[in-house]
C-alpha positions, -999 to +999 in steps of 0.1 A: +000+000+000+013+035-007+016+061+020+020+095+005+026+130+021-007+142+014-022+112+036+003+123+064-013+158+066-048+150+063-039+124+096-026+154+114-058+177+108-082+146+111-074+109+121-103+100+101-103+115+072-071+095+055-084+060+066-122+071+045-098+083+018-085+046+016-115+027+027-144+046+023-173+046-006-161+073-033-192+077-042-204+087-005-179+116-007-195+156-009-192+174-040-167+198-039-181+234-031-171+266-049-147+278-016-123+243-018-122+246-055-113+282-052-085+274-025-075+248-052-071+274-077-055+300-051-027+275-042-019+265-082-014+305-087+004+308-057+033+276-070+034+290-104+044+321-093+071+305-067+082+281-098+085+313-123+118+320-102+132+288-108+146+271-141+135+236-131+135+203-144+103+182-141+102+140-145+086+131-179+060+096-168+025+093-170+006+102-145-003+074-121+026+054-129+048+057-101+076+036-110+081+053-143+078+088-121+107+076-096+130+065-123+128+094-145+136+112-111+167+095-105+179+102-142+173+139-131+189+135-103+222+116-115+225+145-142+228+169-113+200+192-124+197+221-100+156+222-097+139+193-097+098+203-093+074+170-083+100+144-083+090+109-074+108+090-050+094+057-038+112+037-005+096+001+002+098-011+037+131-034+030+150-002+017+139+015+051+145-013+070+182-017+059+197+016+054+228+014+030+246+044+050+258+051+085+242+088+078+205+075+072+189+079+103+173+046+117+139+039+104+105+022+118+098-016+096+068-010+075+063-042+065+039-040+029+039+000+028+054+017+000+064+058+013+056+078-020+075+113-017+065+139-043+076+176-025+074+204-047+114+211-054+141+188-049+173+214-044+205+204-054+236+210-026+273+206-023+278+174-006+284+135-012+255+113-022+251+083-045+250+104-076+284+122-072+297+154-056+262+169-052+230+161-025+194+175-027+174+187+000+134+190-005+115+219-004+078+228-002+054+255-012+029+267+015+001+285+014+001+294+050+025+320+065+035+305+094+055+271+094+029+249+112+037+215+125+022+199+098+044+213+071+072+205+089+066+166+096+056+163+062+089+184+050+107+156+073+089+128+059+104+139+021+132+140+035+136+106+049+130+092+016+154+110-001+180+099+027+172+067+018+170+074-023+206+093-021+220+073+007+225+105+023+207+126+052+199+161+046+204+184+076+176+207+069+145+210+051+128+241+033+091+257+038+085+280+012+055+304+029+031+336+021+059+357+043+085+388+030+106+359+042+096+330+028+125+304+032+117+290+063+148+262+071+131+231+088+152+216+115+150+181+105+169+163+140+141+178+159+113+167+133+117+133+119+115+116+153+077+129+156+072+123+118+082+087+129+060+087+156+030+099+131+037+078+109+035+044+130+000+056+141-009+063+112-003+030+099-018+016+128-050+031+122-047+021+085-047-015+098-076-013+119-111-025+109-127+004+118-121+041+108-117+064+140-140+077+162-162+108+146-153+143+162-169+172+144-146+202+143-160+230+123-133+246+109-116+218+098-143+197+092-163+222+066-146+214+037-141+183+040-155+158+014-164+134+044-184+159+061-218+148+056-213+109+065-192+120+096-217+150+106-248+121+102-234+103+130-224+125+151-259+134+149-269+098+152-248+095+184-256+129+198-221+129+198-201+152+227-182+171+199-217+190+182-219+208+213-205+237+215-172+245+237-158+206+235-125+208+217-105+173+211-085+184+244-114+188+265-133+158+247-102+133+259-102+146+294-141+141+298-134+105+285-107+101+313-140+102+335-165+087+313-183+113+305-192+105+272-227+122+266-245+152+267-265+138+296-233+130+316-219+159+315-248+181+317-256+161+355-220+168+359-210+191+391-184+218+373-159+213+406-150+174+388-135+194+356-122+224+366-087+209+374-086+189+338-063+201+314-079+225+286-106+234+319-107+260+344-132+278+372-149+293+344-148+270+313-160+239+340-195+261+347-203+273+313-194+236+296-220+222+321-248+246+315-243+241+276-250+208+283-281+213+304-293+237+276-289+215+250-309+184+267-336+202+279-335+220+248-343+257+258-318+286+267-302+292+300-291+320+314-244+313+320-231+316+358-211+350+359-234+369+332-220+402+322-234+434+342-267+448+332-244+474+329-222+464+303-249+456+280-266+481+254-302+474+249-319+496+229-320+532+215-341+555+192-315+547+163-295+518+157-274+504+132-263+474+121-231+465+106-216+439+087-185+431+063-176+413+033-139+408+024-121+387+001-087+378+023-067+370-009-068+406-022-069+423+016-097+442+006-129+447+023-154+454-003-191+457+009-195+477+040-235+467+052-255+491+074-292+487+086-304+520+100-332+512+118-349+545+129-372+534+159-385+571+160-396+573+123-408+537+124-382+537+097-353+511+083-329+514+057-300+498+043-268+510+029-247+489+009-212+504+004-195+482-023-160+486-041-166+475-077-130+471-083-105+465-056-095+505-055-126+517-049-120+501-009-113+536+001-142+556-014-167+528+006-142+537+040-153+571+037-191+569+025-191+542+052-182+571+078-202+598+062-233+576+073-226+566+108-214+600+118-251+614+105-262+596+132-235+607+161-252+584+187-265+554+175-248+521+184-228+499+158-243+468+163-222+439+143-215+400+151-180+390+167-148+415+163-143+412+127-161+443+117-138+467+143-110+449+138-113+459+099-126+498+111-092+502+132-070+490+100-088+506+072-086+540+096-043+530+097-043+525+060-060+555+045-049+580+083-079+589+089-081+610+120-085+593+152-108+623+164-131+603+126-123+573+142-125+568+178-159+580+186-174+554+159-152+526+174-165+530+209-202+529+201-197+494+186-216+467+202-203+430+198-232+412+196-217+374+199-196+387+227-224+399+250-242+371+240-215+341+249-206+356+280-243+353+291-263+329+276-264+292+266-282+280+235-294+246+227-273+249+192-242+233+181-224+267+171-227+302+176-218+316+144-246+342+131-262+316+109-269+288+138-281+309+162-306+331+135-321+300+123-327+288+157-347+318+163-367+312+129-344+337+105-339+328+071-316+338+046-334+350+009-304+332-009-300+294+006-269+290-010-255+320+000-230+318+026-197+342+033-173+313+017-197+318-017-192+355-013-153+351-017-160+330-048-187+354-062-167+384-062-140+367-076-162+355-104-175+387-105-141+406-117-135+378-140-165+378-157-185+412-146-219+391-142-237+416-119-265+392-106-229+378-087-227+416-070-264+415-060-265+379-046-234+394-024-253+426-013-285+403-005-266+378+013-249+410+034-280+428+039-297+397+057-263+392+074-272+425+091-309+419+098-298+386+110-278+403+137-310+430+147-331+398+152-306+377+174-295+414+193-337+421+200-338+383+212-311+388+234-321+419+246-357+404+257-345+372+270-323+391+291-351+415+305-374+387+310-347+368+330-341+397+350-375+407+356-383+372+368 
């Protein structure tokens, strides 16, 4: 069986994931959505542009055939070409097993695995190898700008195959990343003992009957093309991880005292977790009463609300404030406001959109011509995005801070005031889960803030409008979303109190 690098990574972000890859029904795989195709695309433009500085050599096989692939690699590299870019180099478990140099480091047996190395650049080096006077050292393109762990076992698993291929170690590793400076030099003594280590669970897990135990983690888990099956049954098996606040930490410790379901840990009395690791005096409290709003199914109010006084309520005017920005251009290019007008009986919304990717500073300033026509109204918006991005687009075009500060502090964090007090039977508090709980819907249902990135893109390349007004919709709801879960809020909170 072939282990490959790409299998490696996925088992760092997800035990499951490379074992369904394997094993699992293609056909019960997710289509891939527009935002994975569009990272897809994002990461081929980001390597040809790395690879444009290079005058590389690349293996002629057909695709598939491996074999072919690792022996037109070693041709490559016995010529002493300088570049090589997605080389082949395969290692079977007897070439591991019985290193041919006192410089390979020791290996694990993999008895019937095949490693299949393929890093972006193979980088010739003065040195002494198999193939003459020369060595190469592996390097790989990231999209990321730091060097996270994974990068760097899988850098360190490429480089144990080519020890093995060149019958020489390399010292050090490269990580090519979206920095000023990108050569990030991978220190390979530290990093192949834990790529080892991966690596022998991961084949362990591989030779198990079972795939791993579902955990549902958002982030990672949303584009995942196994999202769907795993997501069923976790919802099958109410499982521990859909409820919001279990990370994989905290889900391990609460198995160290079998608590294993929402019930268990919802009859659970905080002082048992607040000395686990990943737990504390206030995580312990707020975990449990997540739980007890989630089986009862009705919200609860969280030990240790904030102060009546920290939290706005209501006022004549209010306005509501959301964002839409595509990350790869660092532009920010709808600016959303709801002015709701509680005097008039009046709303209105504002949709302040960049057309083209310089217009971000003409929207910055109609964006503050509005909300300074209305000098004390609060900013409502959902979670710290939106003044995050006010504070930076206020650096980049030096606007005054006597233009600036007054708007910042009348900004109300919705998702802050609301976390820090109250407990929903939901499995996330982004602005979607909880609006839908509370009977919101969006007028596009495929509209989401991933689609956005890939409409406006579309939108440049092809100047299709509808794309610009599915965006403005989708933000427009995005703020009326927020009123309706701040006026919930608001009431629950009242009615709590007044009770």
């Amino acid at each position: 069986m072939l282990i490959n690098a790409e299998l490696l990574l996925q088992y760092q972000r997800c035990k499951r994931r490379p074992f369904l890859d394997i094993h699992g029904e293609y056909s019960q795989r997710d289509v891939p959505n527009e935002l994975l195709l569009k990272l897809q695309q994002d990461k081929s433009a980001y390597r040809r542009g790395i690879l444009a500085h290079f005058t590389y050599h690349k293996p002629d096989y057909p695709y598939g055939n491996w074999e072919k692939a690792h022996a037109a690699t070693l041709e490559l590299m016995q010529r002493g070409v300088e570049y090589i870019h997605q080389g082949v180099l395969l290692v079977n478990h007897n070439e591991l097993a019985q290193p041919t140099s006192e410089n390979i480091p020791l290996s694990p047996h993999y008895e019937g695995y095949t490693l299949l190395s393929r890093p972006d650049l193979l980088v010739k080096q003065p040195g002494k190898s198999r193939f003459g006077d020369w060595m190469y050292i592996p390097a790989n393109m990231e999209m990321g700008k730091r060097p996270k762990q994974e990068y760097q076992v899988n850098i360190a698993f490429h480089a144990q195959v080519l020890a093995t291929v060149q019958e020489v170690a390399p010292e050090t590793a490269w990580l090519i990343l979206r920095t000023k400076n990108f050569d990030y030099p991978v220190d390979l003594a530290k990093w192949t003992p834990q790529m080892q280590q991966i690596l022998q669970e991961f084949i362990q897990v591989l030779e198990s009957s079972e795939p791993p135990e579902v955990f549902i983690s958002r982030q990672k888990c949303s584009l995942c093309h196994w999202y769907s099956q795993c997501y069923a049954i976790a919802q099958s098996q109410k499982h521990l991880s859909l409820l919001p606040g279990v990370t994989p930490l905290r889900y391990d410790q609460l198995q160290t005292l079998s608590i294993t379901t929402v019930e268990s840990l919802a009859n659970t009395h905080p002082s048992a977790l607040e000395n686990l690791v990943g737990f504390d005096n206030e995580v312990a409290p707020k975990l449990v009463v997540q739980a007890q709003s989630a089986l009862s199914g009705r919200p609860l109010i969280l030990p240790n609300p904030l102060p009546i006084a920290n939290i706005t309520f209501t006022a004549p005017i209010e306005l509501y404030f959301d964002i839409e920005a595509q990350p790869d251009l660092d532009l920010n290019y709808l600016l959303g406001v709801l002015v709701v007008n509680k005097e008039a009986n009046t709303e209105e919304f504002y949709s302040f959109l960049a057309e083209r990717p310089e217009e971000q500073e003409l929207i910055w300033q109609q964006f503050l011509n509005l909300v300074w026509q209305y000098p004390k109204a609060p900013i409502y918006h959902f979670c710290v995005y939106e003044f995050d991005t006010v504070k930076r687009l206020a650096k980049l075009y030096r606007t005054p801070n006597s233009s600036v500060q007054p708007v910042l502090n009348r900004f109300v964090d919705v998702y802050e005031q609301l976390t820090q007090s109250v407990a929903l039977p939901i499995e996330s508090y982004a602005l979607k889960a909880i609006a839908r709980w509370l009977g919101f819907e969006w007028r596009n249902k495929e509209a989401s803030g991933a689609k956005c990135i890939y409409w406006y893109d579309q939108w440049l390349a092809t100047g299709d409008r509808t794309l610009l007004e599915n965006i403005q919709l989708y933000n427009e709801d995005d703020c009326r979303a927020t009123r309706k879960v701040k006026d919930w809020f608001v009431n629950f909170l009242q009615a709590a109190w007044i009770s």
